[in-house]
Structures are given as structure tokens and as C-alpha cells.
C-alpha positions as CSV (number, residue, x, y, z in Angstrom):
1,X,-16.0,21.4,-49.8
2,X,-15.2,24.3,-47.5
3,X,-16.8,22.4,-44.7
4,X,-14.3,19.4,-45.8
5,X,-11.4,22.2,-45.4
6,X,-12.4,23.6,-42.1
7,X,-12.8,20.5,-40.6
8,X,-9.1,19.2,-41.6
9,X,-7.9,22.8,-40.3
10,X,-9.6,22.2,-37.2
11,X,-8.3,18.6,-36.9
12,X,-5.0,19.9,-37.8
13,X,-5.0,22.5,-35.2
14,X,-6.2,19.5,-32.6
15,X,-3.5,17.6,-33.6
16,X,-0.7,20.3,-33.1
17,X,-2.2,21.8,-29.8
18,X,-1.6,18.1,-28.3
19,X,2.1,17.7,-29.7
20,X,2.9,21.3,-28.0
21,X,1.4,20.0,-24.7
22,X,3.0,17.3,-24.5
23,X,6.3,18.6,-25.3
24,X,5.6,21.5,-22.4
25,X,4.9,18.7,-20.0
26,X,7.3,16.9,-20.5
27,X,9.5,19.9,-20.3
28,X,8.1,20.4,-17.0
29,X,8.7,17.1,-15.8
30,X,12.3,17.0,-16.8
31,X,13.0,20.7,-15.3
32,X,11.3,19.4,-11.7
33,X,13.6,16.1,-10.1
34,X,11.1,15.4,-7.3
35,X,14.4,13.5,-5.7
36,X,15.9,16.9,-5.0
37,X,13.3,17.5,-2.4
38,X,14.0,17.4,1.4
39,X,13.8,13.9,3.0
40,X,10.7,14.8,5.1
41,X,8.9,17.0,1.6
42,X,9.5,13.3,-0.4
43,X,8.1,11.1,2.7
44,X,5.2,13.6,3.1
45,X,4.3,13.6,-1.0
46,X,5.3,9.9,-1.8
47,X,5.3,8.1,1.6
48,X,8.4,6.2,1.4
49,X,11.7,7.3,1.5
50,X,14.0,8.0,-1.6
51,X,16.2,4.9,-1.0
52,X,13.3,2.8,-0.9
53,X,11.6,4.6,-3.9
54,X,14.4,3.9,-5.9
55,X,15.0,0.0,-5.1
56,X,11.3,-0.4,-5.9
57,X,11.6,1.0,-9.4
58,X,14.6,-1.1,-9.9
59,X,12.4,-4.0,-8.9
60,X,9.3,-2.9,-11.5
61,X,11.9,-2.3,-14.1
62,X,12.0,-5.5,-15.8
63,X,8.3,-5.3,-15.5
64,X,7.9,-2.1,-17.8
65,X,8.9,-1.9,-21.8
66,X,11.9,0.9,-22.2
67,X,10.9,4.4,-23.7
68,X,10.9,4.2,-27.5
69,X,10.0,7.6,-27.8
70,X,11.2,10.9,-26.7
71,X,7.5,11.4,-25.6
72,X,7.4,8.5,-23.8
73,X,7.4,8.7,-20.0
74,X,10.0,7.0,-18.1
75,X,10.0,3.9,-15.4
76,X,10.6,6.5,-12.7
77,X,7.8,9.0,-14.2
78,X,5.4,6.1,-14.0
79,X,6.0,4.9,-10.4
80,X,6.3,8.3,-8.7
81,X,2.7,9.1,-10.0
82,X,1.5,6.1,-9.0
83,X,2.8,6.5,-5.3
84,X,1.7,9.9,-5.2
85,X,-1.7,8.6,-5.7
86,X,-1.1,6.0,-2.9
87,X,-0.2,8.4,-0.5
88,X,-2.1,11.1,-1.0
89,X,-6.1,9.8,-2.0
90,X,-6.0,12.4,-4.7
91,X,-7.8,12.5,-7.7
92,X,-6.0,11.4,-11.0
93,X,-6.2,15.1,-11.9
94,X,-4.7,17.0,-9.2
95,X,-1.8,14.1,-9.1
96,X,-1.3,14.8,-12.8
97,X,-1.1,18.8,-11.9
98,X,1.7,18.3,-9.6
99,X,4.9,19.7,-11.5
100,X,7.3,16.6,-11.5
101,X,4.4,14.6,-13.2
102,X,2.6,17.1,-15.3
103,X,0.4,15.2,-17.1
104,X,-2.8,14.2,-18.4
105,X,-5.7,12.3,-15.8
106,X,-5.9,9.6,-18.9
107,X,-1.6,9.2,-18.4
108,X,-1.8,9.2,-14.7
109,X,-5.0,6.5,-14.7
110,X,-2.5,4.5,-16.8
111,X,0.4,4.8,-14.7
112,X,-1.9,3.8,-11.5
113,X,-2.6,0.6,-13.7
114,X,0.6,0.0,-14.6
115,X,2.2,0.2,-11.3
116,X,-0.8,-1.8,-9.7
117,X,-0.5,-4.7,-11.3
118,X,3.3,-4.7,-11.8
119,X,3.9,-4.2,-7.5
120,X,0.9,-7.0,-7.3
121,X,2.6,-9.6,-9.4
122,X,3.3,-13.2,-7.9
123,X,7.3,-12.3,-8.4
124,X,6.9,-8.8,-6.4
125,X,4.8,-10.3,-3.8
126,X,6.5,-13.6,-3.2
127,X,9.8,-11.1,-2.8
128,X,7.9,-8.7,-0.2
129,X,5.4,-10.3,1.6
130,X,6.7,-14.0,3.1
131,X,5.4,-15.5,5.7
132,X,8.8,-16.7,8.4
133,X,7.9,-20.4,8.1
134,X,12.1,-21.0,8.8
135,X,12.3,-21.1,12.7
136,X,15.4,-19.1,12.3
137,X,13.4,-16.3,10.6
138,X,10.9,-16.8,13.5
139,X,13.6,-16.3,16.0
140,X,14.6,-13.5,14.9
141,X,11.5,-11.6,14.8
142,X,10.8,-12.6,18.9
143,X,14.4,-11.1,19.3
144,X,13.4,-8.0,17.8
145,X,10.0,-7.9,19.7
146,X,11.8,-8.6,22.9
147,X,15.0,-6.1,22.7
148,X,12.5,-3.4,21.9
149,X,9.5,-3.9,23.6
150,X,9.9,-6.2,26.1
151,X,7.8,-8.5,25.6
152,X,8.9,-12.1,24.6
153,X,7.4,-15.3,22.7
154,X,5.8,-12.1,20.4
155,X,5.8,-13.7,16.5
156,X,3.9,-10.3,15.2
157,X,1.3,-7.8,15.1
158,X,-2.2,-8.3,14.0
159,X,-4.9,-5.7,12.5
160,X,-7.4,-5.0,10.2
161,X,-7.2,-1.6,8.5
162,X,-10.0,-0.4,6.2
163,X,-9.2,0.6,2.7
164,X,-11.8,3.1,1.0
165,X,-13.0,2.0,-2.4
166,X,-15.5,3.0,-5.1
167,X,-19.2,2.1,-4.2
168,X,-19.4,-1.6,-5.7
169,X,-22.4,-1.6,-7.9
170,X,-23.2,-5.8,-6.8
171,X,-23.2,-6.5,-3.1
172,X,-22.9,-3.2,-1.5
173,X,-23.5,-3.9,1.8
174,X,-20.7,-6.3,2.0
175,X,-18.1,-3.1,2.0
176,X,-19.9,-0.6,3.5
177,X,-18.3,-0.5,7.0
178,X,-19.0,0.6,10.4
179,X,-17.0,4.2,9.7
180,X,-20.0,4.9,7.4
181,X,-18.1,4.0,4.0
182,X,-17.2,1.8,0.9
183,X,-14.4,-0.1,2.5
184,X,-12.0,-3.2,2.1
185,X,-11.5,-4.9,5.6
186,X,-7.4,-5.6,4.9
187,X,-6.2,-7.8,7.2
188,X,-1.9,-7.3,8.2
189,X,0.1,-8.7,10.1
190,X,3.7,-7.7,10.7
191,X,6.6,-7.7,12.3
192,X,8.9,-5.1,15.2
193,X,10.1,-3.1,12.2
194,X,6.4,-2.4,11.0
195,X,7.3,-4.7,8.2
196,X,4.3,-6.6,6.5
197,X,5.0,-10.5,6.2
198,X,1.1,-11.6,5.2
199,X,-1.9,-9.7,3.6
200,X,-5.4,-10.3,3.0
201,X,-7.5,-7.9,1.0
202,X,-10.4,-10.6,0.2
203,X,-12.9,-9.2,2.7
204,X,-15.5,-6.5,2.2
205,X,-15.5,-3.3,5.0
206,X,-18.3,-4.9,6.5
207,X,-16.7,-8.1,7.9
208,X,-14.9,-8.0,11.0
209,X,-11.6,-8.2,12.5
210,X,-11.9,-11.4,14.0
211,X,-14.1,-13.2,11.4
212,X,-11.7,-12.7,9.1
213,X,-8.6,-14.1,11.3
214,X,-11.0,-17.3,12.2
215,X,-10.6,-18.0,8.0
216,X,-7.0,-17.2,7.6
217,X,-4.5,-20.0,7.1
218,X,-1.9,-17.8,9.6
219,X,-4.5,-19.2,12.5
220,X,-4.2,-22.5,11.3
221,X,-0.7,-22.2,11.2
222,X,-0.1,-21.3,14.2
223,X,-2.5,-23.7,16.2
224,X,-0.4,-26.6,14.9
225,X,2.9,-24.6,15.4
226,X,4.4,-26.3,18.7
227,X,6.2,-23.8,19.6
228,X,5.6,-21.1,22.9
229,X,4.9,-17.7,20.4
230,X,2.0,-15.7,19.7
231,X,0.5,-13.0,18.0
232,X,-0.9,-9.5,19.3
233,X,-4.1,-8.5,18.7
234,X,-6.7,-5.9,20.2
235,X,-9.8,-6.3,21.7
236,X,-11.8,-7.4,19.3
237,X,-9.8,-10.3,18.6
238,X,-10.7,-14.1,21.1
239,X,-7.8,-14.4,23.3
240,X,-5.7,-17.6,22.7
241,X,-2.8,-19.4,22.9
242,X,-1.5,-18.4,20.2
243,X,-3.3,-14.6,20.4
244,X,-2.7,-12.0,23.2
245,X,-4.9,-9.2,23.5
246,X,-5.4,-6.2,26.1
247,X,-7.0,-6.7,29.5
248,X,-10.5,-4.8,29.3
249,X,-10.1,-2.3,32.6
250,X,-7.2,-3.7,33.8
251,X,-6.8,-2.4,37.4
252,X,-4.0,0.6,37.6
253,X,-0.5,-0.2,38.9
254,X,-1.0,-4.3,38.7
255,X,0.8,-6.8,36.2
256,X,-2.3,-6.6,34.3
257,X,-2.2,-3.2,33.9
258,X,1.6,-3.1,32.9
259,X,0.7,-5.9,30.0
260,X,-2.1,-4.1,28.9
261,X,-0.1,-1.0,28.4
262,X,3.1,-2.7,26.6
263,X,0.6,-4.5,24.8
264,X,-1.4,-1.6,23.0
């Protein structure tokens, strides 16, 4: 019987510790408005700017129940944690330390959820990410490409970047890369402004550049486009009409060299 009564004490006292923590976090959180930082402090901890933070949780909004409870976190809590994650590689834990979150690693893993699949929805993606299949849309992007670079006929930029993930515990050696880790191969394309127009994450860090561009419905595309534009690509991509990439030891001071130095 006294064992009975310790062990509701105990559970009792559990049960009260978490209610104060969560009231002092959440007191913490409300005391720190991470959009009071400097422009340059919020770019370096979030990696976008605060205008752009704050249309993208107005997009995820609809996506996301209201609070019910006082307790509960808020749209804005949810997607700053997850974009500090983004940006920084950190551990759940250390992003959950940071004052303006202050919570626990099991909240943070399921903001980083939330977020995830909210921004990767069909209606988030289909907003972002879209392919200029109008030839207006395509003319404007050469127009941009031209006034600032130079360089004319230029639809895009093309690159694979790798993404580090977990060791996969089936097919390893498809993502473990050349840089000696677990990788995704992402494959991006976009435009002058650094804006993304097509993404594809379906490739392990072991498959190259180029093997990946020879599957991808953008090559297709643009073999059947009839129209004079191309993409740029590095080295380690097959030169093409429809793909311009550096000249390898391009002599100095000849129109070779000049492309080649525009181009990367």
C-alpha cells in the first residue's frame, strides 16, 4: 500500500514537473520574437528573409489545425523550427535549445514532420516549382539571362547538389557519394534570379550528374522544343544543342576563353 502511494506521488510529481516546463517554454518562446532580429541575424539563423518567411507560413497555414490550447504551439512556432533545422543541419536538440523555440527534441522532430510534408504537398509544389512551358514565361527568363549576364538563348541553370542523409539500411551503396558520404544526388535547375523551376530528389549520392539529366523529362523536353535556347551545365554534363558547358583549357584571351568564363 505505501508502494501504491509513493508511486502516485511520484507520478504526480512527473506530471506537474512537465506542466511547469512547458509553461516556462512557452514563456520563453513568447518573450523571444526571432522577427525582431537584424535582417542578416534572421538570414544567417533561418536562411530566408523575413518577408519570404512570412508568405510561406501564410501559405502552410491552411495546411496546419489552429491552436486549441494555450499550450499549443503556433503556425509560426512550427515553421521557424523547421527552417532552423534546414538551415543549420543541427540536431533536433540544439534547434529546440535555441530561445525563440524552446522546446522539447520530441516537439521539434514533430514540427520538422509537419512542415515537411506540408511544404512538399502537390498544392505547395505545383505553386513553387513550375516548369515555363508558356513561351512567354520562356522569354522572359532568356531576357533576364541576357540583361545580366550576357549571354543569350540561356533557358536556365543546371546542377546536381548532394543532400546528406541518414545511412539507408537497404541499398547503401546507391547514396554513398564520391565526397565520402550518405547522399541524395538532387538534381536543380533554375532560373537568372536563382529561382528553382524543376527538382529531382529520386537519385541516390552515388549516381551522377549527367546520368540523371539523360532520364529527366526536362531533356526530353527540350530536344523536341524547336526553339534556339539551351541550358547551362558544367563539365560533367555531354555538350548539346540544347546544353552548353565550359570549354576544358580554353586558351587565355580567345572567344573561347571569354564563354568559358561567362559561362561558369
Amino acid at each position: 500500500m505505501d508502494d501504491l502511494l509513493a508511486f502516485e506521488f511520484l507520478e504526480m510529481d512527473y506530471a506537474i514537473s512537465n506542466t511547469n516546463r512547458r509553461r516556462k517554454r512557452k514563456r520563453i518562446r513568447d518573450e523571444c520574437d526571432p522577427f525582431s532580429l537584424e535582417d542578416s541575424e534572421f538570414r544567417r539563423r533561418y536562411r530566408l528573409s523575413k518577408d519570404l518567411t512570412e508568405s510561406l507560413i501564410e501559405d502552410l497555414g491552411s495546411m496546419f489545425n489552429e491552436p486549441r490550447k494555450l499550450s499549443d504551439l503556433s503556425i509560426t512556432d512550427k515553421v521557424l523550427t523547421a527552417l532552423s533545422f534546414y538551415a543549420t543541419g543541427s540536431y533536433q536538440r540544439p534547434t529546440g535549445d535555441i530561445a525563440a523555440h524552446s522546446m522539447a527534441q520530441q516537439t521539434v522532430s514533430k514540427c520538422i514532420a509537419q512542415v515537411t510534408t506540408a511544404m512538399n504537398s502537390l498544392a505547395m509544389r505545383q505553386k513553387h516549382i513550375v516548369f515555363p512551358h508558356d513561351l512567354q514565361d520562356r522569354n522572359l527568363i532568356r531576357a533576364e539571362f541576357y540583361e545580366k549576364f550576357g549571354m543569350p538563348g540561356v533557358l536556365g541553370c543546371v546542377d546536381g547538389t548532394h543532400v546528406a542523409i541518414v545511412r539507408p539500411s537497404q541499398h547503401e551503396e546507391r547514396y554513398f557519394c564520391r565526397k565520402h558520404y550518405h547522399s541524395l544526388n538532387v538534381q536543380l535547375i533554375c532560373d537568372a534570379n536563382m529561382y528553382i523551376y524543376s527538382v529531382d530528389a529520386s537519385y541516390g549520392g552515388a549516381t551522377h550528374d549527367s546520368f540523371i539529366w539523360n532520364q529527366h523529362p526536362v531533356k526530353q523536353y527540350l530536344e523536341n522544343l524547336n526553339e534556339n535556347t539551351w541550358l547551362l551545365g558544367d563539365s560533367g554534363y555531354s555538350l548539346r544543342k540544347f546544353m552548353m558547358t565550359p570549354v576544358v583549357n580554353a586558351m587565355p584571351n580567345t572567344p573561347e576563353a571569354y564563354y568559358t568564363e561567362k559561362q561558369v
